[in-house]
PDB file as gemmi writes it, atoms N, CA and C in Angstrom:
CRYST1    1.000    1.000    1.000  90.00  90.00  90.00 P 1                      
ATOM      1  N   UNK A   1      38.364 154.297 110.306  1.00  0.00           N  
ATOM      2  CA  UNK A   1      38.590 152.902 110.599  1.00  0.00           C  
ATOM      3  C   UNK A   1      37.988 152.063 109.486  1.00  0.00           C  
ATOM      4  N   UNK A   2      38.557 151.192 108.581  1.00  0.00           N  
ATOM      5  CA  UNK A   2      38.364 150.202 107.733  1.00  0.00           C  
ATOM      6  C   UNK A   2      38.420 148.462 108.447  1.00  0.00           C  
ATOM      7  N   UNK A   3      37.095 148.209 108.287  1.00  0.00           N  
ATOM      8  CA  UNK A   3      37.014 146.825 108.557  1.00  0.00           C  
ATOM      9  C   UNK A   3      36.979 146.111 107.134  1.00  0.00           C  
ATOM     10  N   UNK A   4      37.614 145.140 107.105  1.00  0.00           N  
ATOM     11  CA  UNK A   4      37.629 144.437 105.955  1.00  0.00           C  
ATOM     12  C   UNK A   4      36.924 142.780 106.496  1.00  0.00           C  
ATOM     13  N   UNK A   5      36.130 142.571 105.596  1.00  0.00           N  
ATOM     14  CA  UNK A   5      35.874 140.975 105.463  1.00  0.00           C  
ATOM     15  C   UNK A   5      36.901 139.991 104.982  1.00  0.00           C  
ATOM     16  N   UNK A   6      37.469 139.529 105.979  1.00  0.00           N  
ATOM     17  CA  UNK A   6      38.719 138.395 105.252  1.00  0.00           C  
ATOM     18  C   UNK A   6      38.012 137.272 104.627  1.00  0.00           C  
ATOM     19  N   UNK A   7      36.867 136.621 104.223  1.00  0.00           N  
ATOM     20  CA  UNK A   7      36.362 136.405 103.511  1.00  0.00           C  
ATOM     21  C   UNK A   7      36.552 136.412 101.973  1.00  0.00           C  
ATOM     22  N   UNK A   8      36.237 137.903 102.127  1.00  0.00           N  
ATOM     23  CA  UNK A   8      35.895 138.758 100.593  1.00  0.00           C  
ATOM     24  C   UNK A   8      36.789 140.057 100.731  1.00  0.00           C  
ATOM     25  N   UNK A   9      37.462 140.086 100.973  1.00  0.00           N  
ATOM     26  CA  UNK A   9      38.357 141.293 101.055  1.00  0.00           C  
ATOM     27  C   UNK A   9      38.792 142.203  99.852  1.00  0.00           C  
ATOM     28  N   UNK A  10      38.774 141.588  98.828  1.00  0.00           N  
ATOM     29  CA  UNK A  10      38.601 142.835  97.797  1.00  0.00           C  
ATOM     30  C   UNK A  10      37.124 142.952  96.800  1.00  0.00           C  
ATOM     31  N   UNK A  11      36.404 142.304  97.482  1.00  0.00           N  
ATOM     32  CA  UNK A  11      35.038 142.683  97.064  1.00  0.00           C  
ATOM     33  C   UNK A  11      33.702 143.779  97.702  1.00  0.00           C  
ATOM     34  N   UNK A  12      34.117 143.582  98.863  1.00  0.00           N  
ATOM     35  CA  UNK A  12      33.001 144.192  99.807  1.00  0.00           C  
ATOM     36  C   UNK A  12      34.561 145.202 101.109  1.00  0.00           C  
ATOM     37  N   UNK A  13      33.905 145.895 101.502  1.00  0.00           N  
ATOM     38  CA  UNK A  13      34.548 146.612 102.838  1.00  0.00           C  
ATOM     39  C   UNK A  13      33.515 147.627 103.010  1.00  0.00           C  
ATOM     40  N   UNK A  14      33.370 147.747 104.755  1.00  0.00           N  
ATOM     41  CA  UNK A  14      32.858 149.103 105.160  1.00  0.00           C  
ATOM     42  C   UNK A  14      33.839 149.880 105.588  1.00  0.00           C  
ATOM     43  N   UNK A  15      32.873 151.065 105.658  1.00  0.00           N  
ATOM     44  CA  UNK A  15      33.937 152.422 106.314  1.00  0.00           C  
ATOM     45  C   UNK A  15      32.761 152.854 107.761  1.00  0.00           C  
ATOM     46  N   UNK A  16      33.589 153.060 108.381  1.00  0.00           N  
ATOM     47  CA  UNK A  16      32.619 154.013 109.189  1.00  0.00           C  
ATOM     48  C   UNK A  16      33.261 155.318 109.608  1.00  0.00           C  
ATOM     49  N   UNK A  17      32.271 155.921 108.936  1.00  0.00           N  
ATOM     50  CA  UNK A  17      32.156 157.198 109.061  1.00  0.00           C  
ATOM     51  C   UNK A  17      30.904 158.030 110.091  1.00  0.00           C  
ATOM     52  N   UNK A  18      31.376 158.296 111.404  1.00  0.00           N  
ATOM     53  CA  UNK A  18      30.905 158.795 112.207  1.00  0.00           C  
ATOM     54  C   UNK A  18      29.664 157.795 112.764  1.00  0.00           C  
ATOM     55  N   UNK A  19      28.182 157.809 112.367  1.00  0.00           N  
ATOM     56  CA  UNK A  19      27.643 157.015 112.776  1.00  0.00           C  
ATOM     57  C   UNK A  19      26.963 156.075 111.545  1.00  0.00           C  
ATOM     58  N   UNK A  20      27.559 156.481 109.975  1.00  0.00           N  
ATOM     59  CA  UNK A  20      26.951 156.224 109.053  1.00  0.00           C  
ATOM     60  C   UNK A  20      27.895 154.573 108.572  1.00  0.00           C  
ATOM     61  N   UNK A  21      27.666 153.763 108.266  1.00  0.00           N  
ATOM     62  CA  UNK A  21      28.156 153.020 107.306  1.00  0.00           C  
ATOM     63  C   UNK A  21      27.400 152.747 105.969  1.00  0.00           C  
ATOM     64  N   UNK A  22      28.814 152.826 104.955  1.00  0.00           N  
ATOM     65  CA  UNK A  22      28.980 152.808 103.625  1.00  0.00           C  
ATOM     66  C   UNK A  22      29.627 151.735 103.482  1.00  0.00           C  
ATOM     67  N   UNK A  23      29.158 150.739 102.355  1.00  0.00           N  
ATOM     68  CA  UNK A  23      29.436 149.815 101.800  1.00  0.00           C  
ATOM     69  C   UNK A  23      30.047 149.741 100.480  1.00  0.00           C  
ATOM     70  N   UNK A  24      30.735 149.259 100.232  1.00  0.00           N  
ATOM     71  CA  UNK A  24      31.341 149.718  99.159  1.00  0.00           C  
ATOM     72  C   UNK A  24      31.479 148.038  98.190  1.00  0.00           C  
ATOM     73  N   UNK A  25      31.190 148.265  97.143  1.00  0.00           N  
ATOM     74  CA  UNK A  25      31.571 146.724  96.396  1.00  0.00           C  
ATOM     75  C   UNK A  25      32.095 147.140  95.166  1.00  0.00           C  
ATOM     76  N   UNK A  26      33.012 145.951  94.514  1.00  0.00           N  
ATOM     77  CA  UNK A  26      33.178 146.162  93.313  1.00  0.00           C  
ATOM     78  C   UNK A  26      32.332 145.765  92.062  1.00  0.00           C  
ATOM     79  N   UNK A  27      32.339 147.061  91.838  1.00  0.00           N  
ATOM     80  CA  UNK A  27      31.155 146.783  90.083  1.00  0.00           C  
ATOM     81  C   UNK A  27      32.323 146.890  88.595  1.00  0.00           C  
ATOM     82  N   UNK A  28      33.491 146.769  88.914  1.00  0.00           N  
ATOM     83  CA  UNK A  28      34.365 146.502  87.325  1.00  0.00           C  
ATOM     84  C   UNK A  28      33.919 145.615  86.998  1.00  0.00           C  
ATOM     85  N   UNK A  29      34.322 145.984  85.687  1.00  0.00           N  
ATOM     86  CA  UNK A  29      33.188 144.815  84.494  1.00  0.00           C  
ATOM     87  C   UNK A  29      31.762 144.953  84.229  1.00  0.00           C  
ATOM     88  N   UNK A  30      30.968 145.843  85.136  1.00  0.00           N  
ATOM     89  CA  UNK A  30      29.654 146.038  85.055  1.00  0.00           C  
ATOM     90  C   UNK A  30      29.990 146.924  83.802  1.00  0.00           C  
ATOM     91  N   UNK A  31      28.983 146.884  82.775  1.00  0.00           N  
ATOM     92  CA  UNK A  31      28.780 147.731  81.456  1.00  0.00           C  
ATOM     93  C   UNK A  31      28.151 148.758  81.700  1.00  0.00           C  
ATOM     94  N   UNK A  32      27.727 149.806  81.391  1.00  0.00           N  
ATOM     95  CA  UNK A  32      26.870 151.214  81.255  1.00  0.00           C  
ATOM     96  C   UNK A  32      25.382 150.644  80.797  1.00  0.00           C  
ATOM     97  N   UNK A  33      23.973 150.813  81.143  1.00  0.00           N  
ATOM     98  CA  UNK A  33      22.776 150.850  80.306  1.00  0.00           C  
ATOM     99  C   UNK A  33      23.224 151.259  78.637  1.00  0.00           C  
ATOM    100  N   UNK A  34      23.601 152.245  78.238  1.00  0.00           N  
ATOM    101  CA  UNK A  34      23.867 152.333  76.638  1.00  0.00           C  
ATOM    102  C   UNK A  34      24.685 151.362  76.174  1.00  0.00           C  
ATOM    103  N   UNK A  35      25.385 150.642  76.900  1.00  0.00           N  
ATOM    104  CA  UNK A  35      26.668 149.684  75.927  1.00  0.00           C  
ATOM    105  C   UNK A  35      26.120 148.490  75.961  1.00  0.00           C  
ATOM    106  N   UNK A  36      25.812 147.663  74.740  1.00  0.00           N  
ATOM    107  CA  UNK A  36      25.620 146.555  74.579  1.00  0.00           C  
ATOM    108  C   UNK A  36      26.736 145.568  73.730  1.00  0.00           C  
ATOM    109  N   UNK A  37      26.894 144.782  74.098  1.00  0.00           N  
ATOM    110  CA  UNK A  37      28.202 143.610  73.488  1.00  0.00           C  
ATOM    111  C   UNK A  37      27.082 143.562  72.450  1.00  0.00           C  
ATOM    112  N   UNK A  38      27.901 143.117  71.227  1.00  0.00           N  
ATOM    113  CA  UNK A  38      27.180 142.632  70.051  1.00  0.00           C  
ATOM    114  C   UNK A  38      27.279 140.881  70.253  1.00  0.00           C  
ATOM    115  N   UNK A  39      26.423 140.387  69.891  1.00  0.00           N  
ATOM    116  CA  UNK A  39      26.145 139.022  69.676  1.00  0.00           C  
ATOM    117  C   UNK A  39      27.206 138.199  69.018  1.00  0.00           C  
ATOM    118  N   UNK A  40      27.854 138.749  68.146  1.00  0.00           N  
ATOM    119  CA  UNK A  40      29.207 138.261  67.667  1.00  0.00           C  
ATOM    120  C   UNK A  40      30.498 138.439  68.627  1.00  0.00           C  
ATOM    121  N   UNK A  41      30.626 139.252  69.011  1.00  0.00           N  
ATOM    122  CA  UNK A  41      31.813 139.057  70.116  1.00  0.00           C  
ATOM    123  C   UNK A  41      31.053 138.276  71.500  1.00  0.00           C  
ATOM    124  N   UNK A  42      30.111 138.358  71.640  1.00  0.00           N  
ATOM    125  CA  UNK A  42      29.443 137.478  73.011  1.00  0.00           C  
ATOM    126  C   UNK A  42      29.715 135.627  72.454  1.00  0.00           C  
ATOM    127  N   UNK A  43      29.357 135.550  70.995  1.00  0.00           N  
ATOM    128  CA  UNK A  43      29.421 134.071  70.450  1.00  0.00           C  
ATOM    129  C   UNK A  43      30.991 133.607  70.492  1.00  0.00           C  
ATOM    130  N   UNK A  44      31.924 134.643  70.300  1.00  0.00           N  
ATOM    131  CA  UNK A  44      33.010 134.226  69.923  1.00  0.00           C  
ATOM    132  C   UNK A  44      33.995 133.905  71.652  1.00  0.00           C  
ATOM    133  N   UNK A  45      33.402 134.800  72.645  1.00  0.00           N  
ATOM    134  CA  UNK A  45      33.388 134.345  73.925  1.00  0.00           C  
ATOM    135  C   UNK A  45      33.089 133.597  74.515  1.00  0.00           C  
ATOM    136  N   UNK A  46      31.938 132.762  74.011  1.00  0.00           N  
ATOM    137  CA  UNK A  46      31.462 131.817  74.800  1.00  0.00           C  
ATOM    138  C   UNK A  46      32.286 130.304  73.825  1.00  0.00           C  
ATOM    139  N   UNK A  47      32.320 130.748  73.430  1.00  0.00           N  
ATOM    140  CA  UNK A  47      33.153 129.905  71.947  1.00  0.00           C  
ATOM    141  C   UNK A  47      34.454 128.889  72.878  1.00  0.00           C  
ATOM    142  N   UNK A  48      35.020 130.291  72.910  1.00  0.00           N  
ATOM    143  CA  UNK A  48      36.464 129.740  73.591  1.00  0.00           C  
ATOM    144  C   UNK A  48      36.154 129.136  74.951  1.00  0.00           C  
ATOM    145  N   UNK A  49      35.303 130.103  75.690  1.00  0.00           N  
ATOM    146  CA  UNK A  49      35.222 129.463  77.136  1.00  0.00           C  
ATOM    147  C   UNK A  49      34.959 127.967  77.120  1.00  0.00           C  
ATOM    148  N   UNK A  50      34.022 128.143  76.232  1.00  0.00           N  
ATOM    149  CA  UNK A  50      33.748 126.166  76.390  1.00  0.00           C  
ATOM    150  C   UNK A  50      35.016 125.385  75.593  1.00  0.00           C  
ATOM    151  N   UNK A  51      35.801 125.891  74.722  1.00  0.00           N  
ATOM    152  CA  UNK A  51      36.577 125.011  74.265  1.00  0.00           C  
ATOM    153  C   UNK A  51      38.153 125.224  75.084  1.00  0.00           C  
ATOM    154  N   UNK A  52      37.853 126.190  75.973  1.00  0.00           N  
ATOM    155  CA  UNK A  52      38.857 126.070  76.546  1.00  0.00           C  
ATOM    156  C   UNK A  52      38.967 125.401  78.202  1.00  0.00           C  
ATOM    157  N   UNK A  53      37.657 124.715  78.521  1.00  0.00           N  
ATOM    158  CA  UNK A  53      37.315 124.430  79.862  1.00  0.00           C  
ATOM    159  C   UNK A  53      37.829 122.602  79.885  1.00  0.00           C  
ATOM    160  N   UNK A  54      38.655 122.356  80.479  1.00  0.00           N  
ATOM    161  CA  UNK A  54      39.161 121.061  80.555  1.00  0.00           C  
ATOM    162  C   UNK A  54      38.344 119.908  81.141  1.00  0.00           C  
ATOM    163  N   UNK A  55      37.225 120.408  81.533  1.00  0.00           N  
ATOM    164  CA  UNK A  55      36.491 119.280  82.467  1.00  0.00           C  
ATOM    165  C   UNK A  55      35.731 119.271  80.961  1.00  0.00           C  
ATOM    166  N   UNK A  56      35.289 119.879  79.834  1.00  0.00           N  
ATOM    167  CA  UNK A  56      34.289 119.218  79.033  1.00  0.00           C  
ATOM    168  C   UNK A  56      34.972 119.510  77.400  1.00  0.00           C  
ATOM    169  N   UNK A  57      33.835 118.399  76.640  1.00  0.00           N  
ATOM    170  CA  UNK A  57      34.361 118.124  75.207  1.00  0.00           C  
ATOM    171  C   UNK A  57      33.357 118.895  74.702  1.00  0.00           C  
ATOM    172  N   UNK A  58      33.806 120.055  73.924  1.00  0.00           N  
ATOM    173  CA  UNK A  58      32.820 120.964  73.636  1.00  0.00           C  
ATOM    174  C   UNK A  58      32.574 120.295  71.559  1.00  0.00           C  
ATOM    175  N   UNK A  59      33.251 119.512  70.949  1.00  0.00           N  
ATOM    176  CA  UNK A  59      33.406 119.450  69.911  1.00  0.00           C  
ATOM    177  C   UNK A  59      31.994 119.112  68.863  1.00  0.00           C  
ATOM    178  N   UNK A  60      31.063 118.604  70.149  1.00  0.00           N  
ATOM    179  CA  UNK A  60      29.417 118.430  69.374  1.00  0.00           C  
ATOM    180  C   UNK A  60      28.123 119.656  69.721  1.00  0.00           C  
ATOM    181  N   UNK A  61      28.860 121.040  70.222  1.00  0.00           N  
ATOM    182  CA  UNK A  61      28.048 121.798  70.665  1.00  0.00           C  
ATOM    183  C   UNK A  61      28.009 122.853  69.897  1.00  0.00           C  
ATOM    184  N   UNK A  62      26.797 122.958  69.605  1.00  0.00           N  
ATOM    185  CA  UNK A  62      26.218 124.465  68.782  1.00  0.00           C  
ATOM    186  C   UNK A  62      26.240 125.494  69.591  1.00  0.00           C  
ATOM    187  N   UNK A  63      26.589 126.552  68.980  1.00  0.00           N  
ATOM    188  CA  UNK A  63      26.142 127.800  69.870  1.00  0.00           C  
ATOM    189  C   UNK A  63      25.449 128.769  69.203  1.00  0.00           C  
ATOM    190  N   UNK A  64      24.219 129.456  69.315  1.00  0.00           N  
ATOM    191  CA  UNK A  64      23.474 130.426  68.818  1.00  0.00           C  
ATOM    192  C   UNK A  64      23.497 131.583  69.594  1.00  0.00           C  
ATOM    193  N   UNK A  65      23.931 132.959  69.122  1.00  0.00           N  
ATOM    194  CA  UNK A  65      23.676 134.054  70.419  1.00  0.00           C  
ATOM    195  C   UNK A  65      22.518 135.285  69.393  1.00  0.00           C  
ATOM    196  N   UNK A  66      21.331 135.725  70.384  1.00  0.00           N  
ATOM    197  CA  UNK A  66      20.473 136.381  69.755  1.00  0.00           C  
ATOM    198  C   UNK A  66      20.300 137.607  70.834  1.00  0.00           C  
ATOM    199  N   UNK A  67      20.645 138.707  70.537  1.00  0.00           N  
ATOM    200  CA  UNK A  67      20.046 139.484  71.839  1.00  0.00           C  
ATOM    201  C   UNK A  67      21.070 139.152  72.914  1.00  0.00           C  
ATOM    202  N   UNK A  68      22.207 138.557  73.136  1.00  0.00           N  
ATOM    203  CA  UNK A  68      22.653 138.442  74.327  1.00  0.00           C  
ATOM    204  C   UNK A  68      22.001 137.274  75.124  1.00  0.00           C  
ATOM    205  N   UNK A  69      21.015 136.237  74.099  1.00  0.00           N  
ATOM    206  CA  UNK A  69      20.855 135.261  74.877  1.00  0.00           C  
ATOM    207  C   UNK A  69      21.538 134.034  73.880  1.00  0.00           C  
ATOM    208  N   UNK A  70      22.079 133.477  75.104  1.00  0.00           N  
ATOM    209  CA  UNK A  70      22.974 132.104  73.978  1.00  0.00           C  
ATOM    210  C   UNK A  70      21.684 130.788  74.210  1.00  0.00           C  
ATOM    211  N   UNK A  71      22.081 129.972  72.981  1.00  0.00           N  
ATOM    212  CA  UNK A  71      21.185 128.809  72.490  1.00  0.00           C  
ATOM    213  C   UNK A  71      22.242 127.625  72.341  1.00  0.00           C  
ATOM    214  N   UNK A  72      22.228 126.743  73.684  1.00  0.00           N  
ATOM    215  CA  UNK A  72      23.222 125.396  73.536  1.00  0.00           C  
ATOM    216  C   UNK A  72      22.393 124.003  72.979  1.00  0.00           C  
ATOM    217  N   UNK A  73      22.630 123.638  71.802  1.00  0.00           N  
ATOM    218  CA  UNK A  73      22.687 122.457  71.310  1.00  0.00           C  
ATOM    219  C   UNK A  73      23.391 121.452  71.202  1.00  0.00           C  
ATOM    220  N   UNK A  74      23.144 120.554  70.737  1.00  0.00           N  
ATOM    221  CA  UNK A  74      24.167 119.551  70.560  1.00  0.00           C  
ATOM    222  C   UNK A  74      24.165 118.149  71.257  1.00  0.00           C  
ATOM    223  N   UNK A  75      24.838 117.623  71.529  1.00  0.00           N  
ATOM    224  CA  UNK A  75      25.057 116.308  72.505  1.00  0.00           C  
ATOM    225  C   UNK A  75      26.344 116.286  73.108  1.00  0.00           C  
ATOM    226  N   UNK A  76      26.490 116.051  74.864  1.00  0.00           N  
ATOM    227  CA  UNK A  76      27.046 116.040  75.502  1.00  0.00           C  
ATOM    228  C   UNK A  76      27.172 114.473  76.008  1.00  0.00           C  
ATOM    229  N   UNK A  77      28.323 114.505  76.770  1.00  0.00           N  
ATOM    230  CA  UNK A  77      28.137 112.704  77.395  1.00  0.00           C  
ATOM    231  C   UNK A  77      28.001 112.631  78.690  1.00  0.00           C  
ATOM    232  N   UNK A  78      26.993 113.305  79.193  1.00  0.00           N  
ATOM    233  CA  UNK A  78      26.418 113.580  80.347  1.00  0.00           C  
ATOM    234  C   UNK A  78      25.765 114.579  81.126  1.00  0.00           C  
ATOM    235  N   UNK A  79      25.343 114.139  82.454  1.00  0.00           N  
ATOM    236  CA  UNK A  79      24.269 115.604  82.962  1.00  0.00           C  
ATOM    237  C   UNK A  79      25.449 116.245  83.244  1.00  0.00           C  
ATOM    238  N   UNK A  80      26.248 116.009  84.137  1.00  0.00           N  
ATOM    239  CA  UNK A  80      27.298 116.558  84.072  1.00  0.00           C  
ATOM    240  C   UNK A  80      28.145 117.748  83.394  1.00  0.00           C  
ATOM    241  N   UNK A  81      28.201 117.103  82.158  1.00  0.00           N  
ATOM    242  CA  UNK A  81      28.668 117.878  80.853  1.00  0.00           C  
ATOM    243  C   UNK A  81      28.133 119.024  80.677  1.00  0.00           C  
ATOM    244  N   UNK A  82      26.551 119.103  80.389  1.00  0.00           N  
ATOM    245  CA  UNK A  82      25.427 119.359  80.291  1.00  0.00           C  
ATOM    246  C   UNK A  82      25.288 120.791  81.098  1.00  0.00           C  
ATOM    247  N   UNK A  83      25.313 120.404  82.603  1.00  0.00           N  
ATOM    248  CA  UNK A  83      25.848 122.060  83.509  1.00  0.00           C  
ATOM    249  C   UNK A  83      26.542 122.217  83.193  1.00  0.00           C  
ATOM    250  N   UNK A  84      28.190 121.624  83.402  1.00  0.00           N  
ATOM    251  CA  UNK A  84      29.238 122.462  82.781  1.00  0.00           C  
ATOM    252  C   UNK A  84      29.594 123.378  82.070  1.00  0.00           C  
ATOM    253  N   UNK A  85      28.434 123.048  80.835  1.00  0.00           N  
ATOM    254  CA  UNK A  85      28.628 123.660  79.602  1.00  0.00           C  
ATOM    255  C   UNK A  85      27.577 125.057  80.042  1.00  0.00           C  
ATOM    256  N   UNK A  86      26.379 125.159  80.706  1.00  0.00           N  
ATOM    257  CA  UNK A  86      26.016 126.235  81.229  1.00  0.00           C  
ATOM    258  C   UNK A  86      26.773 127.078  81.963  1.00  0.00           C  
ATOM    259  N   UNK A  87      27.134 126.186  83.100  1.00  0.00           N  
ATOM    260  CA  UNK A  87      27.832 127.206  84.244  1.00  0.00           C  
ATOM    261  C   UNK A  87      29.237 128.061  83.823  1.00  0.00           C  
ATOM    262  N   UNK A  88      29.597 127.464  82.514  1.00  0.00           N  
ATOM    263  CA  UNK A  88      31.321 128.320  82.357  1.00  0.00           C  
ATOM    264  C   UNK A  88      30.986 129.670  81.450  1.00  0.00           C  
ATOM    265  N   UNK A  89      29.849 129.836  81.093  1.00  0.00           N  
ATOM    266  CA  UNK A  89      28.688 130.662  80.280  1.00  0.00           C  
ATOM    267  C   UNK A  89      28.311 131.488  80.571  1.00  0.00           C  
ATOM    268  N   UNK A  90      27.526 131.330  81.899  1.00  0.00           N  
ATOM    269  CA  UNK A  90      26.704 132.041  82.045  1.00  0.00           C  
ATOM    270  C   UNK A  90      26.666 133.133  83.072  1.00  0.00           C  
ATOM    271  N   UNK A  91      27.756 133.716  83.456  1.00  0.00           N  
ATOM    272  CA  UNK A  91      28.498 134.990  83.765  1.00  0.00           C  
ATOM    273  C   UNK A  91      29.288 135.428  82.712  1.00  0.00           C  
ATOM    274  N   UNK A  92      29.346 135.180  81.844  1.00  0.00           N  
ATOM    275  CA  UNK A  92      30.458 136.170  80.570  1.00  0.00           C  
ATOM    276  C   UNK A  92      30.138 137.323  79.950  1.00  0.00           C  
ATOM    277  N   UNK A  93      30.489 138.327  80.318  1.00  0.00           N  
ATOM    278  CA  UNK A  93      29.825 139.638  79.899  1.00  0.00           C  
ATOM    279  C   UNK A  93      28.950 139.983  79.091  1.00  0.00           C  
ATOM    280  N   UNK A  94      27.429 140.398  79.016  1.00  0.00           N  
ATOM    281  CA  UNK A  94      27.056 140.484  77.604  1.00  0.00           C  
ATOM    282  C   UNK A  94      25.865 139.599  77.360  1.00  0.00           C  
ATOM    283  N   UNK A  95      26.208 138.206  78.547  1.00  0.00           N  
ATOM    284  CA  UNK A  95      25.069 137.044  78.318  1.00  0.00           C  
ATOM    285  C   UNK A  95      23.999 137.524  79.301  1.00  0.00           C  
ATOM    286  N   UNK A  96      23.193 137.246  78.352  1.00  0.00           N  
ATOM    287  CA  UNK A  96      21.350 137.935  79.191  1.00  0.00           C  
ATOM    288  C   UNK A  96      20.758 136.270  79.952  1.00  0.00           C  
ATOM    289  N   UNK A  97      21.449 135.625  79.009  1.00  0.00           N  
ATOM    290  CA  UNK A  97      20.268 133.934  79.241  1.00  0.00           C  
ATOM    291  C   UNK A  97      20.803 132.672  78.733  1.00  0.00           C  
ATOM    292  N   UNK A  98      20.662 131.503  79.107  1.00  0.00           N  
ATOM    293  CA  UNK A  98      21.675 130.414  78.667  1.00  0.00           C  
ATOM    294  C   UNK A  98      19.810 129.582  78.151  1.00  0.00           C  
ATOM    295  N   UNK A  99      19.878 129.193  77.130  1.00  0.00           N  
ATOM    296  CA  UNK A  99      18.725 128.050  76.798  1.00  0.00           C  
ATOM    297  C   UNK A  99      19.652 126.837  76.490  1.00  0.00           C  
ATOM    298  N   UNK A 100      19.981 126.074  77.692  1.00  0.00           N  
ATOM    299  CA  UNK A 100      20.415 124.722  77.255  1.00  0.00           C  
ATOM    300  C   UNK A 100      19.461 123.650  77.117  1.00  0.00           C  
ATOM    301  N   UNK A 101      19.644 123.290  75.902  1.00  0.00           N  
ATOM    302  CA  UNK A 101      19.310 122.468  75.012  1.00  0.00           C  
ATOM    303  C   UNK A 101      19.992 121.328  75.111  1.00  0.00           C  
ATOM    304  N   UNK A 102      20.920 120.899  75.506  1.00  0.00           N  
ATOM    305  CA  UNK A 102      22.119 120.107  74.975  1.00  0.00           C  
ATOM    306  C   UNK A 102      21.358 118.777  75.761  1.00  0.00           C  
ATOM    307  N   UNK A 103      21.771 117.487  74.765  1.00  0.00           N  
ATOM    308  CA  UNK A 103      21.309 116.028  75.021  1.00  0.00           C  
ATOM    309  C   UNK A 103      22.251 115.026  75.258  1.00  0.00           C  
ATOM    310  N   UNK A 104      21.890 114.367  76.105  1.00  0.00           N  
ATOM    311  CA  UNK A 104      22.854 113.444  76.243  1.00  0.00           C  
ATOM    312  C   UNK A 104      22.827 111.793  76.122  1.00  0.00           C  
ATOM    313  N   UNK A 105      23.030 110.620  76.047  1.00  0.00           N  
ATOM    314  CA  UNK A 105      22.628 109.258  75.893  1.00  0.00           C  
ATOM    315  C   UNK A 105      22.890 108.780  77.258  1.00  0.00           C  
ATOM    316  N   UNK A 106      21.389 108.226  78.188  1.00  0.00           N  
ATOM    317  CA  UNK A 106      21.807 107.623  79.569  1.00  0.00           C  
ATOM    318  C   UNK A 106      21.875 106.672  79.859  1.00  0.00           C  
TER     319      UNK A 106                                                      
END                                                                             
């Protein structure tokens, strides 16, 4: 018997098996401990994400990636902006840490 969470239905499901339940989630996209993204394909990812996110103007923002941690500079035109520019970031494969930096005029 499979119960599914209509919720989350292709993320999570149990099984029950006799008196045991097993949980099951999806880990695609999780990397291996040995595989590390290089800092150049992590920069060139976060690159696009922000210039491709329609709620913000990415055209005054620096990006530094060291280690898998990115470094946002620059000036934004708002607090607003400001998360934005974190939150579209900071799940992208590879990223360890977001240091936003970014300033804005209030």
């Amino acid at each position: 018997m499979i119960r599914t969470n209509p919720a989350n239905k292709f993320n999570n499901f149990q099984m029950n098996i006799g008196q045991k339940i097993w949980n099951e989630k999806d880990y695609a996209g999780l990397e291996s401990r040995s595989h590390h993204r290089l800092d150049l394909d992590i920069f060139h990812e976060v690159c696009e994400s922000l210039t491709d996110n329609p709620r913000l103007d990415a055209s005054q923002i620096e990006v530094q990636v060291t280690d898998g941690r990115v470094l946002l500079r620059g000036l934004v035109s708002g607090r607003m902006d400001k998360r934005e520019a974190e939150r579209c970031i900071e799940f992208l494969p590879g990223v360890k840490d977001v240091m936003n930096e970014l300033h804005f005029n209030s």
